[in-house]
ROFI-568729 format. One record per residue (C-alpha): x, y, z; residue number from 1. Coordinates in steps of 0.05 Angstrom, whole numbers, plus 5000, padded with zeros to 4 digits. Example, Ala and Ser with C-alpha at 12.3 -4.5 7.8 and 13.67 -1.06 7.14 Angstrom:
<rs>
R_5246_4910_5156_1;
R_5273_4979_5143_2;
</rs>
This chain:
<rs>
R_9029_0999_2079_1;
R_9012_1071_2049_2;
R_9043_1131_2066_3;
R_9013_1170_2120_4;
R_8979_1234_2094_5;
R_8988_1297_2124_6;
R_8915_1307_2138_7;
R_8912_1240_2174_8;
R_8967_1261_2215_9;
R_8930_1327_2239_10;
R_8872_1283_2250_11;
R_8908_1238_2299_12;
R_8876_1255_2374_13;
R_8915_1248_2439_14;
R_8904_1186_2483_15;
R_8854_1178_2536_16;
R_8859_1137_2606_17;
R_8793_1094_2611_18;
R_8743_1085_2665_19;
R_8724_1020_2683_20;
R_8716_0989_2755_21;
R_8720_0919_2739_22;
R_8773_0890_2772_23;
R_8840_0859_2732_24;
R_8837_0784_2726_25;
R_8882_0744_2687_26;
R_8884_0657_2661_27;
R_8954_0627_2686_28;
R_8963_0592_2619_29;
R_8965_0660_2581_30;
R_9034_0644_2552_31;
R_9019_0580_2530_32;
R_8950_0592_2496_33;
R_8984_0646_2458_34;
R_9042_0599_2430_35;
R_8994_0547_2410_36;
R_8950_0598_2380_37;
R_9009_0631_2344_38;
R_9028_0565_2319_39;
R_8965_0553_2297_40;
R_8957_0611_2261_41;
R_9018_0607_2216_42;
R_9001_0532_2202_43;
R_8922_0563_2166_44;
R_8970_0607_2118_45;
R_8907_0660_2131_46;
R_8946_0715_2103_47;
R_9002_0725_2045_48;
R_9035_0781_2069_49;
R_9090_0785_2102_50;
R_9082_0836_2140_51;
R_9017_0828_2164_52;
R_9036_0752_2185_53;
R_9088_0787_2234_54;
R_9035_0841_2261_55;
R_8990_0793_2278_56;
R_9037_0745_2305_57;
R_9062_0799_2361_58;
R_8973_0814_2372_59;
R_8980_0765_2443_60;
R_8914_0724_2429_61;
R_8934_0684_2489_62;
R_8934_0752_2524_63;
R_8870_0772_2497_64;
R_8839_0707_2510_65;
R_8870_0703_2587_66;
R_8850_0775_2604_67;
R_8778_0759_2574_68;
R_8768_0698_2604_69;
R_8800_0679_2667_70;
R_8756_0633_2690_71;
R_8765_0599_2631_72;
R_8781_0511_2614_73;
R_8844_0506_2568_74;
R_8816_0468_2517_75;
R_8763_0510_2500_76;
R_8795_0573_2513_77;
R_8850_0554_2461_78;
R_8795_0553_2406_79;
R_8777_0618_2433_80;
R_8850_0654_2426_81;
R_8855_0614_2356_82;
R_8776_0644_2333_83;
R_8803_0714_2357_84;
R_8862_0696_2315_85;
R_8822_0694_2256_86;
R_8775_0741_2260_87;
R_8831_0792_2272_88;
R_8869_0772_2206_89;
R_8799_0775_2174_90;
R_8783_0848_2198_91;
R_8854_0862_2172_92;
R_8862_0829_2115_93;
R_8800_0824_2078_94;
R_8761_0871_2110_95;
R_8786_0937_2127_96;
R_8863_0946_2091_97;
R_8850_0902_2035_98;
R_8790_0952_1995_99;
R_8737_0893_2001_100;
R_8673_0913_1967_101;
R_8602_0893_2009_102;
R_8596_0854_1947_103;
R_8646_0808_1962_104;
R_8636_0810_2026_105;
R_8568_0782_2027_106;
R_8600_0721_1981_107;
R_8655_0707_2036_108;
R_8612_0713_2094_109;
R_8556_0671_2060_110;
R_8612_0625_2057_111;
R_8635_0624_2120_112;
R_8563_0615_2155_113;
R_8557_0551_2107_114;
R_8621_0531_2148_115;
R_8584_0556_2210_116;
R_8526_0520_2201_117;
R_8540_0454_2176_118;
R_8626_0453_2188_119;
R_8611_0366_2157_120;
R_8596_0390_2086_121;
R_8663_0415_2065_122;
R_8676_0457_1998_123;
R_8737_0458_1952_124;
R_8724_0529_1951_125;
R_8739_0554_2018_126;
R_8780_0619_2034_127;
R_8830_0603_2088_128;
R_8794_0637_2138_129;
R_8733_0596_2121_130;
R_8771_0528_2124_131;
R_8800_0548_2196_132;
R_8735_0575_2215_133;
R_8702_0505_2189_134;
R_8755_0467_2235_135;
R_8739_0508_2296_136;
R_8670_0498_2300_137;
R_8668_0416_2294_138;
R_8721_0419_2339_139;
R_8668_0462_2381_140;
R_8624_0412_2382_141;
R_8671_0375_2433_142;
R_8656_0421_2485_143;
R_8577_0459_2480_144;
R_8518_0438_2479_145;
R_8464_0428_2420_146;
R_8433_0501_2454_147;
R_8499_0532_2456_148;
R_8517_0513_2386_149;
R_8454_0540_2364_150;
R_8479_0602_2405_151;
R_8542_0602_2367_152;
R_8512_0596_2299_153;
R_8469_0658_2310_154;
R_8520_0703_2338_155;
R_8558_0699_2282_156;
R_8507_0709_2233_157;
R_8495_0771_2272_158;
R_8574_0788_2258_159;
R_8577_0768_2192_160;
R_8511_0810_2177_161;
R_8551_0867_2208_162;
R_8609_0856_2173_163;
R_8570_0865_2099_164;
R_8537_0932_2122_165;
R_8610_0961_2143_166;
R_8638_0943_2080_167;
R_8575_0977_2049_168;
R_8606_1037_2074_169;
R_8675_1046_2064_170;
R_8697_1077_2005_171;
R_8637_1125_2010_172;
R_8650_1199_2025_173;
R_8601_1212_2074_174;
R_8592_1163_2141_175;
R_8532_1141_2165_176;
R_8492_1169_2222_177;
R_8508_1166_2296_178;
R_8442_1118_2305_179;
R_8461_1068_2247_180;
R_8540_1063_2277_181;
R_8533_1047_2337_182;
R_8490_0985_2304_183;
R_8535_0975_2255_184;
R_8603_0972_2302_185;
R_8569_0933_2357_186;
R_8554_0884_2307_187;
R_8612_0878_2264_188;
R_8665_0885_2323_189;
R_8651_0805_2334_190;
R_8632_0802_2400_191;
R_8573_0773_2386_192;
R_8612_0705_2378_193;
R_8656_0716_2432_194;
R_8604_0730_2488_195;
R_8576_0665_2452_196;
R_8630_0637_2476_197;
R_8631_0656_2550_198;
R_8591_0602_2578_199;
R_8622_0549_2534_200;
R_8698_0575_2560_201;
R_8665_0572_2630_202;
R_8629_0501_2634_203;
R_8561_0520_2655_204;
R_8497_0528_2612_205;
R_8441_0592_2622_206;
R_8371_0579_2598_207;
R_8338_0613_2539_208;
R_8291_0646_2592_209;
R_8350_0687_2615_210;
R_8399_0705_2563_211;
R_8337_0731_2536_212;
R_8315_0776_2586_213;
R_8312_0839_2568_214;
R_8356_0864_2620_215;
R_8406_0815_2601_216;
R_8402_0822_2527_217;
R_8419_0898_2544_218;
R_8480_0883_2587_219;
R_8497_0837_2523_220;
R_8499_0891_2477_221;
R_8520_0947_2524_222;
R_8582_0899_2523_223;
R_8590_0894_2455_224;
R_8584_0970_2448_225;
R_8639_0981_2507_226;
R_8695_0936_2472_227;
R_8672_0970_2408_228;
R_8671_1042_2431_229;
R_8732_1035_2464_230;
R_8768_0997_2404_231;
R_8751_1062_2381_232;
R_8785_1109_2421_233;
R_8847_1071_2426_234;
R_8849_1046_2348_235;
R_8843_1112_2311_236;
R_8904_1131_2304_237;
R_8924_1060_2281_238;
R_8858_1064_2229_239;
R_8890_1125_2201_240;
R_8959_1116_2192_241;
R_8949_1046_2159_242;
R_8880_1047_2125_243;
R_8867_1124_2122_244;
R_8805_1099_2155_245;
R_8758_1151_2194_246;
R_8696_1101_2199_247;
R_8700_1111_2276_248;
R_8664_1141_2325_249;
R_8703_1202_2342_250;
R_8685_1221_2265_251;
R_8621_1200_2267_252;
R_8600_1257_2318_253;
R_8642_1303_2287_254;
R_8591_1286_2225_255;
R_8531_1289_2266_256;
R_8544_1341_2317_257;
R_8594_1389_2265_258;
R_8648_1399_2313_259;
R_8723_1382_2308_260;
R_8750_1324_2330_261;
R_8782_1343_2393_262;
R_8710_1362_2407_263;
R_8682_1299_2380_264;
R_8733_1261_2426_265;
R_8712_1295_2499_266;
R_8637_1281_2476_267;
R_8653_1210_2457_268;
R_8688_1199_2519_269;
R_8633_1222_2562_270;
R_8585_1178_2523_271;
R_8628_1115_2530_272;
R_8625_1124_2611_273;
R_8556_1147_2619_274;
R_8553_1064_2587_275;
R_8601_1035_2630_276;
R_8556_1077_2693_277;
R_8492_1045_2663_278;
R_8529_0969_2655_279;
R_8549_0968_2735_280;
R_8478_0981_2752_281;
R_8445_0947_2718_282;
R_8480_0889_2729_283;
R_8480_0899_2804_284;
R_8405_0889_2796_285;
R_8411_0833_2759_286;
R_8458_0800_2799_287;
R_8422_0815_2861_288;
R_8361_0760_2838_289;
R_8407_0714_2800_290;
R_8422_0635_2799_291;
R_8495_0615_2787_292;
R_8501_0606_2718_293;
R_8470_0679_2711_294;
R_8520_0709_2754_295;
R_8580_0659_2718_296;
R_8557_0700_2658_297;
R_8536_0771_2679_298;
R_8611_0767_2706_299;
R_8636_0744_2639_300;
R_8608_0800_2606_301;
R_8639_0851_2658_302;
R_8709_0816_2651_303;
R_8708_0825_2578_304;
R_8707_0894_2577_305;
R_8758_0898_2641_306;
R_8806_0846_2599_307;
R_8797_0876_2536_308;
R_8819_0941_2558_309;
R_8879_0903_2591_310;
R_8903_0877_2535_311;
R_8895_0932_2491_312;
R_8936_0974_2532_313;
R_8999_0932_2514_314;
R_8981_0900_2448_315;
R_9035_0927_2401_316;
R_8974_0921_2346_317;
R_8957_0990_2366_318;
R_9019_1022_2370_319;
R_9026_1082_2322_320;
R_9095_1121_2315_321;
R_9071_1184_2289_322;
R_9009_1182_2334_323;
R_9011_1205_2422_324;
R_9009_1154_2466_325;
R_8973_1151_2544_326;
R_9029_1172_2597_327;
R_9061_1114_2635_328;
R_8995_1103_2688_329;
R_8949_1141_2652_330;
R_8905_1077_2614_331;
R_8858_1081_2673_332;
R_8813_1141_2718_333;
R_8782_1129_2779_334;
R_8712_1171_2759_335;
R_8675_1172_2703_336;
R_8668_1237_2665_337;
R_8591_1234_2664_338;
R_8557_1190_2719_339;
R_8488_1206_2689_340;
R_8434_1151_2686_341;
R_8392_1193_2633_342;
R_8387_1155_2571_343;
R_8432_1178_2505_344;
R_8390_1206_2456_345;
R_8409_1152_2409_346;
R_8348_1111_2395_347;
R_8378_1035_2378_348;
R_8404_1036_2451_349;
R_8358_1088_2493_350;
R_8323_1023_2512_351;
R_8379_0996_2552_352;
R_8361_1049_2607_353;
R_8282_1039_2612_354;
R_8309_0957_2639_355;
R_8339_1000_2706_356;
R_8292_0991_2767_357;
R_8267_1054_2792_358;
R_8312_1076_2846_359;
R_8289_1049_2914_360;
R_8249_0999_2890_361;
</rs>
């Protein structure tokens, strides 16, 4: 680990509670998907040091995984907690502490959607994370569908895609706009896999006719930009201390808007909830004309972001010595600091507001 510069410790930001009204929800095998996860993990030998073996042994992917998905069947939600476990020690490890080049990038992650996509033709050259990654998704096959394979395979080509263009960026002195970010992060975050993975954890199937929906494919990605904005608020201080890392949204505005970052922070902040404002409408009007399998999945999405948060606020991952830390109850507000249905003037998500029904209708 480097030694934390005195600029990135004037950069740290105080914490901030979280609005989100989804209620708290939690698996009852929690404790047991994270041991055999754990177990798991150290078995794949994904990383070489030592020290980042123990941080991501204390991470709680059963937590994560519980919190996340409920409603979830054990079998399938251990490959969950074990893909989380290594994606995690691929964000860490390769892509973001390790100096990893888009370059190389694009060869690993060409790799690993060769895995992906046909996980039968095995190479002598896989990367560990590729070989566990391989394993996962033919033991997938036990448990979705043709479709929701197909599903699978695509969402991570959408990660791994993101992935390249983050790497593209690092190392660079300036950061990229506010529009291409927000594409970037809700891309590269991997939650395009994991909301994959919500009907396959559940045991029901949605038709093609639904997921893609336009209102639905905007609560899709309104969730992966919640997890990813909030990672956000809650990671920086981690980002900085270990990676000197400012690729982040609070810095991004600070870019785009010139303004400090406390400033960036109170503007972020009101942007993330003016989201989480748009998701529970929006999904109250989808919910409102939906079958089962719909709402099984329109509910996944909202738990996500609820467990998420619930997990982050505990997960040792994210604790910082030198950085401030939320008060004992102060995670979570009641209101949101801008209840505003207007659209962001961000253009790759503006969209996701024209889907809203006009008001009485």
């Amino acid at each position: 680990m480097s030694r934390v510069s005195e600029q990135s410790l004037v950069r740290q930001l105080p914490a901030v509670p979280f609005y989100c009204p989804v209620p708290p929800a939690r698996h009852r095998s929690a404790d047991a998907l994270n041991e055999r996860t754990v177990g798991w993990m150290l078995r794949q030998r994904l990383d070489t040091d030592e020290r980042q073996v123990k941080r991501l042994a204390v991470c709680d992917f059963g937590g994560l995984t519980a919190a996340t998905m409920p409603y979830g069947r054990f079998e399938p939600l251990t490959l969950m907690a074990k893909f989380h476990a290594v994606l995690f020690s691929l964000d860490d490890g390769v892509c973001d502490e390790s100096g990893a080049s888009a370059d190389l990038l694009a060869q690993e992650t060409s790799r690993i959607m060769r895995a992906v996509e046909a996980p039968e033709a095995g190479s002598a050259g896989d990367s560990p994370h590729t070989a566990a990654l391989r394993r996962l998704r033919g033991e997938l096959a036990a448990f979705a569908s043709p479709r929701q394979l197909r599903r699978m395979t695509e969402a991570m080509r959408v990660y791994t895609s993101g992935l390249v263009w983050e790497a593209s960026w690092r190392g660079r002195s300036e950061l990229p706009s506010l529009d291409d970010y927000v594409t970037l992060w809700m891309r590269s975050i991997g939650m395009a896999p994991s909301t994959a993975m919500i009907e396959i954890v559940g045991g029901f199937s949605v038709p093609d006719r639904d997921l893609q929906d336009a209102r639905v494919r905007a609560l899709t990605e309104i969730t992966w930009t919640l997890v990813s904005w909030d990672n956000d608020l809650y990671s920086r201080n981690k980002e900085l201390e270990r990676a000197d890392d400012n690729l982040n949204l609070i810095d991004v505005v600070c870019q785009e808007q010139d303004c400090e970052p406390q400033r960036a922070l109170v503007r972020v902040v009101t942007m993330r909830d003016r989201v989480m404002v748009l998701f529970e409408r929006l999904a109250a009007q989808v919910l409102a004309g939906a079958d089962k399998d719909l709402r099984r999945y329109v509910n996944g999405l909202a738990q996500f972001v609820r467990g998420h948060l619930d997990w982050a606020s505990s997960c040792p991952r994210y604790a910082v010595d030198s950085g401030p830390r939320a008060t004992p109850g102060g995670w979570w507000k009641p209101q949101p600091a801008d209840d505003s249905l207007e659209p962001l003037p961000i253009p790759t998500i503006a969209w996701w507001w024209d889907q809203l029904a006009p008001t009485g209708s």
